[in-house]
Short mmCIF file of the C-alpha atoms (twelve columns), coordinates in Angstrom:
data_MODEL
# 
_entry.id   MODEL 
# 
loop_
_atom_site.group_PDB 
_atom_site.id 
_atom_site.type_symbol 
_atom_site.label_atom_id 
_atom_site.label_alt_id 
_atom_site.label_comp_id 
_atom_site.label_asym_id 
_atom_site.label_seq_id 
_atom_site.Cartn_x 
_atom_site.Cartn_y 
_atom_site.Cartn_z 
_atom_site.pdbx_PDB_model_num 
ATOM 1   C CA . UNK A 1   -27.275 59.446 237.425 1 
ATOM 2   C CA . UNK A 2   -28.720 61.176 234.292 1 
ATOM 3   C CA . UNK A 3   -27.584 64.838 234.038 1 
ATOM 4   C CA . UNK A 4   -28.884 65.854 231.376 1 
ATOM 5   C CA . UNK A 5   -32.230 65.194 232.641 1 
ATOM 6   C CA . UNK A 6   -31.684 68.141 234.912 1 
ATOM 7   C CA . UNK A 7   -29.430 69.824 232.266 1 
ATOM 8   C CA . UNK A 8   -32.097 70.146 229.446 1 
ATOM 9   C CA . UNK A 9   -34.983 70.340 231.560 1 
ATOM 10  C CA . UNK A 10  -36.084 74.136 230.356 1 
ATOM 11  C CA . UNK A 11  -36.078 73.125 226.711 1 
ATOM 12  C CA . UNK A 12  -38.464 69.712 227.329 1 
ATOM 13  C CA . UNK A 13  -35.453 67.614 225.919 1 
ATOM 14  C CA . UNK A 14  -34.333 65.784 229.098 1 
ATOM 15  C CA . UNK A 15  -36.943 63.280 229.145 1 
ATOM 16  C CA . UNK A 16  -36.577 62.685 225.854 1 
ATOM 17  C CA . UNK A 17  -33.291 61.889 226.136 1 
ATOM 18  C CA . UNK A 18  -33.414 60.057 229.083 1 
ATOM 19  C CA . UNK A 19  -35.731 57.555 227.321 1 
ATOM 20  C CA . UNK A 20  -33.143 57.402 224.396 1 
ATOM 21  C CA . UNK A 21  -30.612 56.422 226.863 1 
ATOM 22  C CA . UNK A 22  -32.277 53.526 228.497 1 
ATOM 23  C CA . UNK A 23  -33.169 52.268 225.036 1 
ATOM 24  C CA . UNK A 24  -29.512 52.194 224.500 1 
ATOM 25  C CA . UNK A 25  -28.637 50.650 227.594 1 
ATOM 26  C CA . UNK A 26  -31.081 48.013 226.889 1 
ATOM 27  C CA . UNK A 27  -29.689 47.044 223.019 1 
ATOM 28  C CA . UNK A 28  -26.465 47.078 224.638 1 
ATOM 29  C CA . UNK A 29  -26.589 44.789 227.430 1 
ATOM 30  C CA . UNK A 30  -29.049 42.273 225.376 1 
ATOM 31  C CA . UNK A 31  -26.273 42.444 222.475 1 
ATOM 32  C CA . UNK A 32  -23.314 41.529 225.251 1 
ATOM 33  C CA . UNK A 33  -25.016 38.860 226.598 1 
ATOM 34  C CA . UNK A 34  -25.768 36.633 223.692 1 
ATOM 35  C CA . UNK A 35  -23.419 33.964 222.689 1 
ATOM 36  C CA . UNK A 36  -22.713 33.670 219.117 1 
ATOM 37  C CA . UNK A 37  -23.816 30.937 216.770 1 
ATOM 38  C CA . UNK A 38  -21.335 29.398 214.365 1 
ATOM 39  C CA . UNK A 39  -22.172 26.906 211.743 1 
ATOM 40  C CA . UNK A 40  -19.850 24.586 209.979 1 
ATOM 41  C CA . UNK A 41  -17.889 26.469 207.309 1 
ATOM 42  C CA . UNK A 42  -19.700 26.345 203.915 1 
ATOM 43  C CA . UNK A 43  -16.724 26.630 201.877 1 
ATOM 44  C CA . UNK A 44  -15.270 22.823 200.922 1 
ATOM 45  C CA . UNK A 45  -12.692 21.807 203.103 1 
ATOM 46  C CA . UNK A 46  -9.680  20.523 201.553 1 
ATOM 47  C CA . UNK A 47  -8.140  17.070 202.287 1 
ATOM 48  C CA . UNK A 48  -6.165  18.052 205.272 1 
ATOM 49  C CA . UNK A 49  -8.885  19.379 207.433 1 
ATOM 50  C CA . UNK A 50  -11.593 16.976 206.920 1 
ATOM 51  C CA . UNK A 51  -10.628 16.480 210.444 1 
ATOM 52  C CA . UNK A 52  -11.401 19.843 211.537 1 
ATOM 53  C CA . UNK A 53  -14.524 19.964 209.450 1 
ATOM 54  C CA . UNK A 54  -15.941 16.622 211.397 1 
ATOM 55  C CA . UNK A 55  -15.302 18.355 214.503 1 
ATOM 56  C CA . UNK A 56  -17.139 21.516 213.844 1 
ATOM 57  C CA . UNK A 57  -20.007 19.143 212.162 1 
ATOM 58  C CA . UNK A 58  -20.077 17.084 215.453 1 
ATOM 59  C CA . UNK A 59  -20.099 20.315 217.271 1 
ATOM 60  C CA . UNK A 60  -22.888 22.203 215.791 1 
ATOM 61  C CA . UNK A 61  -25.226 18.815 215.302 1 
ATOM 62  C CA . UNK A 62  -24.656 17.754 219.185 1 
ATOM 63  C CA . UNK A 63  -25.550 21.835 219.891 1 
ATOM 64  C CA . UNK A 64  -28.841 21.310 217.351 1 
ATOM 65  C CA . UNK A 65  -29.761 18.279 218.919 1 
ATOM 66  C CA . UNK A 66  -29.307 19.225 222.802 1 
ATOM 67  C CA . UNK A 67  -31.311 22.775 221.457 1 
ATOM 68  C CA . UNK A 68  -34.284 20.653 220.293 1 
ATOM 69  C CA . UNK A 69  -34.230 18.766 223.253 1 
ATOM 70  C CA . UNK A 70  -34.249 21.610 225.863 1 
ATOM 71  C CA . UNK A 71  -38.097 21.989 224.644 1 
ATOM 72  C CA . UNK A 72  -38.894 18.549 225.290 1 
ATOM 73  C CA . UNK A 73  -36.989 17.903 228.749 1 
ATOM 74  C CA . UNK A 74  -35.635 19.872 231.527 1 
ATOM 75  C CA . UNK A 75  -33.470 16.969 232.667 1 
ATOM 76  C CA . UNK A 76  -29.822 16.865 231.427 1 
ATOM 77  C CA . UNK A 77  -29.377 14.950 228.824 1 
ATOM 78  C CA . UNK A 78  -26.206 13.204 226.654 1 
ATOM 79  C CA . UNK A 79  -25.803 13.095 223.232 1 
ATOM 80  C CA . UNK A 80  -23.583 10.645 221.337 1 
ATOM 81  C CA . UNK A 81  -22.821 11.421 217.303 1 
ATOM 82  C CA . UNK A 82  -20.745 8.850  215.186 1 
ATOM 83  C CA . UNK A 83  -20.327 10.727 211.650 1 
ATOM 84  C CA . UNK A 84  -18.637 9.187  208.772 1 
ATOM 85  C CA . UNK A 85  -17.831 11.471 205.662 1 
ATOM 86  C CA . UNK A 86  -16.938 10.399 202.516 1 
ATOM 87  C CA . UNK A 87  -15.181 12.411 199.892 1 
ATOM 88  C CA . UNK A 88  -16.939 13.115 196.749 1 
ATOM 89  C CA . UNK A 89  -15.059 14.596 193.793 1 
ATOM 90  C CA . UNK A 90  -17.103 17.168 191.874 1 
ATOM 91  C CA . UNK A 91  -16.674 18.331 188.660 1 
ATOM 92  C CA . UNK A 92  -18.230 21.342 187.087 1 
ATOM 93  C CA . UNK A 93  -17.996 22.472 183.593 1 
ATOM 94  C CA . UNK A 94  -18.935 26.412 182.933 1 
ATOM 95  C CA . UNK A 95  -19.309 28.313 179.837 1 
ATOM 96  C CA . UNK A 96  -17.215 31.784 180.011 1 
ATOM 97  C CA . UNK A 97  -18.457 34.028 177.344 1 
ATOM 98  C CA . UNK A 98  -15.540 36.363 175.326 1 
ATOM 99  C CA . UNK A 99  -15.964 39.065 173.122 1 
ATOM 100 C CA . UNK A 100 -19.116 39.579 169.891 1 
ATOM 101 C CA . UNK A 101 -17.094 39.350 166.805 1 
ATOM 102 C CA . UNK A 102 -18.283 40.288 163.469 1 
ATOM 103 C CA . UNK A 103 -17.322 37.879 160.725 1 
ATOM 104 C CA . UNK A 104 -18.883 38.757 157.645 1 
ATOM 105 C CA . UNK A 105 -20.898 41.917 156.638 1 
ATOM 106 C CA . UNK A 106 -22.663 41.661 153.324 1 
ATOM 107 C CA . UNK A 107 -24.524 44.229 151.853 1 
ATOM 108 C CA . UNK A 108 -26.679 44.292 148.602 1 
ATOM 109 C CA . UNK A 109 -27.994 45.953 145.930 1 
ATOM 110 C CA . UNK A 110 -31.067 44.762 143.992 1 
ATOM 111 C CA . UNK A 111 -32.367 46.900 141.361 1 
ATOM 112 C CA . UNK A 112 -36.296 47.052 141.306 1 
ATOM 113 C CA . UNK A 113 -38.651 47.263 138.221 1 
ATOM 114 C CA . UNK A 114 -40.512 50.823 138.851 1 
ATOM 115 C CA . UNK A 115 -41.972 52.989 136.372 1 
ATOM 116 C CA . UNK A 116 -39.932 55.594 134.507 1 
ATOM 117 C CA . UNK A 117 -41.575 58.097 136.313 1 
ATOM 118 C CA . UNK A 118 -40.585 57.401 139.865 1 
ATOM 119 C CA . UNK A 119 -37.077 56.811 138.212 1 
ATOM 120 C CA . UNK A 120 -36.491 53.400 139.583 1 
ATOM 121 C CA . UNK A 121 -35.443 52.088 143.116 1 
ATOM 122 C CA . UNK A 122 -33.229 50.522 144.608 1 
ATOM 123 C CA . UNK A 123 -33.010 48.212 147.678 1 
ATOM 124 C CA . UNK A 124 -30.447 47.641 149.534 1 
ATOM 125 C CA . UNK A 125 -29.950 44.408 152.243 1 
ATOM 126 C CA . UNK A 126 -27.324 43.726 154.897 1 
ATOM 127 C CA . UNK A 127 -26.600 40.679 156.627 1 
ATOM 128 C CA . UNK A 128 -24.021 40.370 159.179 1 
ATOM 129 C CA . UNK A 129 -22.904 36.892 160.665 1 
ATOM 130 C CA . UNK A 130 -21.177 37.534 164.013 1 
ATOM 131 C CA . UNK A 131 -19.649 34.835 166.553 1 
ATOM 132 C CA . UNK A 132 -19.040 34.505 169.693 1 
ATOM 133 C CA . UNK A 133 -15.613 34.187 171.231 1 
ATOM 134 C CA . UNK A 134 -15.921 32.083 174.601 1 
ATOM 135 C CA . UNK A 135 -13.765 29.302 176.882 1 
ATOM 136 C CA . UNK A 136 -15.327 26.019 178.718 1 
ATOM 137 C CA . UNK A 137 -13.743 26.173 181.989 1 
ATOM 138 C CA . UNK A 138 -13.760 22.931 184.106 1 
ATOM 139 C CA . UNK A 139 -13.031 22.422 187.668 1 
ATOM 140 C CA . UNK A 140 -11.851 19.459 190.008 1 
ATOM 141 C CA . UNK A 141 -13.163 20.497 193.781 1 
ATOM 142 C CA . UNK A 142 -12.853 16.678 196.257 1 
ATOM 143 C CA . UNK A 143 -15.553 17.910 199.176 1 
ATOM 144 C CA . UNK A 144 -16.732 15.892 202.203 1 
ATOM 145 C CA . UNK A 145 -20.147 14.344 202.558 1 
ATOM 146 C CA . UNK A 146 -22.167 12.513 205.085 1 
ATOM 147 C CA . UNK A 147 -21.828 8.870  204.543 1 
ATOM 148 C CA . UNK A 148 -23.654 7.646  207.758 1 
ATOM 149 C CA . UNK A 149 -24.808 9.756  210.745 1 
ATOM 150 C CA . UNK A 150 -25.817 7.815  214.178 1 
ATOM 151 C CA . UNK A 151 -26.893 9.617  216.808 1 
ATOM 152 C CA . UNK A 152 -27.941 8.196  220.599 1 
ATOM 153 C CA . UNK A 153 -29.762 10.234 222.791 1 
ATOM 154 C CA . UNK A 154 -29.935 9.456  226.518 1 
ATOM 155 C CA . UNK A 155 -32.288 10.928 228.737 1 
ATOM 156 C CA . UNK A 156 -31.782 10.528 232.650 1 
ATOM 157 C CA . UNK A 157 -35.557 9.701  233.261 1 
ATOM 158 C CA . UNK A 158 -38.052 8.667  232.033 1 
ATOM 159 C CA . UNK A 159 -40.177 11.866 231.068 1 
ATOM 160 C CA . UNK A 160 -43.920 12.042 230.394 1 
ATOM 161 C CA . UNK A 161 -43.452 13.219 226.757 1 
ATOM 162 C CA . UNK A 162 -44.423 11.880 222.809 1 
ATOM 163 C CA . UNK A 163 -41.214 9.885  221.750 1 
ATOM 164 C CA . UNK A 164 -42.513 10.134 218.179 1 
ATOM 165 C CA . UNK A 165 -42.737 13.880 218.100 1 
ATOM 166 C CA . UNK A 166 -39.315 13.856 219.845 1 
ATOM 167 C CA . UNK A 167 -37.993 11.202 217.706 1 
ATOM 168 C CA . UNK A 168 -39.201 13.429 214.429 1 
ATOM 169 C CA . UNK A 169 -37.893 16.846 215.762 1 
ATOM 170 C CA . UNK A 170 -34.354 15.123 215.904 1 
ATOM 171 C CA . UNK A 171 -35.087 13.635 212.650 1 
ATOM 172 C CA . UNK A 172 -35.513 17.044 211.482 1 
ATOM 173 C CA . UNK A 173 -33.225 18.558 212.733 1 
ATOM 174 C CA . UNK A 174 -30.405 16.406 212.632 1 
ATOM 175 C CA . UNK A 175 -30.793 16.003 209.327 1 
ATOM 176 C CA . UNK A 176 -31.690 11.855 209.280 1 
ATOM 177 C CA . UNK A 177 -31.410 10.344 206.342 1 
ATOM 178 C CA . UNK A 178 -33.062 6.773  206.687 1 
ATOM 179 C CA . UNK A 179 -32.322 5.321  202.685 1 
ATOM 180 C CA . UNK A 180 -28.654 6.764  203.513 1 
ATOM 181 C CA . UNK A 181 -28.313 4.284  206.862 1 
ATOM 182 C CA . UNK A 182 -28.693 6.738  209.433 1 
ATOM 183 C CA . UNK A 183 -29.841 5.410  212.905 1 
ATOM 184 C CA . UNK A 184 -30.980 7.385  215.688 1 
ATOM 185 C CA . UNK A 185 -31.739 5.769  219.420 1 
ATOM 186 C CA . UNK A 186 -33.285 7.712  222.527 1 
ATOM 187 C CA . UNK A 187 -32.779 5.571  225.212 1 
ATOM 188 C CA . UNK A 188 -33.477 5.998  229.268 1 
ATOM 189 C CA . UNK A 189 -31.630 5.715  231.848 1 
# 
């Protein structure tokens, strides 16, 4: 199976680098068999797929939710989300700065009392007034929020566990929002 075990066997490297190779083979097959994760997109959908958006938020908060609730209960369970966005239209101003330009340069000369003998000085004194060149940029972005989120969670027994911790871990995770009018049920069936 491993012929370079045999191979490089007088030079001490074959078990060497049959241990590299099953190190490999491990990574590998743990990497293949691990479904990815995707969370909603960050960037602000625009008006047309708000739909889309709601989807993927329903989809990755049902995921969240059945996730927490695979360490509380071994039982199936059903989740039921009812999300309702609103759009919010943000505005944001932002200061762009230009270019350092000099406006006035003034320099002068001030003769100084000295004695004859050190023939008199003179200082000199510069001021420069400079400005900066710059644009206020503003922009209009309309982004989806959660207006209400109710969740109901349905267990098919009637478990031994601690409702409250369960009830907080969905809090949690679910992001509840109680001054916002969220609602969140576990029920039995």
């Amino acid at each position: 199976m491993f012929p370079f075990v045999r191979l490089l066997k007088p030079s001490g490297l074959g078990p060497v680098m049959l241990v590299a190779s099953l190190v490999v083979l491990n990574l590998t097959s743990t990497c293949l068999n691990q479904s990815p994760t995707v969370a909603p997109s960050t960037v602000a959908p625009t008006i047309n797929s708000d739909i889309a958006y709601l989807d993927s938020l329903e989809s990755h908060l049902e995921a969240k939710a059945l996730s927490i609730l695979e360490r509380y209960v071994s039982d199936p369970a059903f989740v039921d989300l009812n999300i309702e966005l609103e759009s919010t239209a943000v505005t944001t101003t932002t200061y762009v700065p230009g270019d350092k330009i000099l406006v006035e340069d003034i320099q002068k000369k001030e003769a100084v009392d000295k004695p004859a003998s050190d023939g008199g000085c003179v200082n000199k004194a510069r001021s420069q007034k400079w400005e900066l060149t710059g644009t206020w940029e503003e922009s209009n972005e309309v982004r989806p929020r959660i207006k209400t989120l109710k969740c109901c969670v349905t267990l098919t027994n009637n478990p031994h566990i601690n409702a409250d911790d369960l009830f907080r871990s969905l809090s949690y995770g679910l992001g509840i929002d109680l001054a916002r009018g969220d609602i969140l049920k576990i029920a039995y069936q």
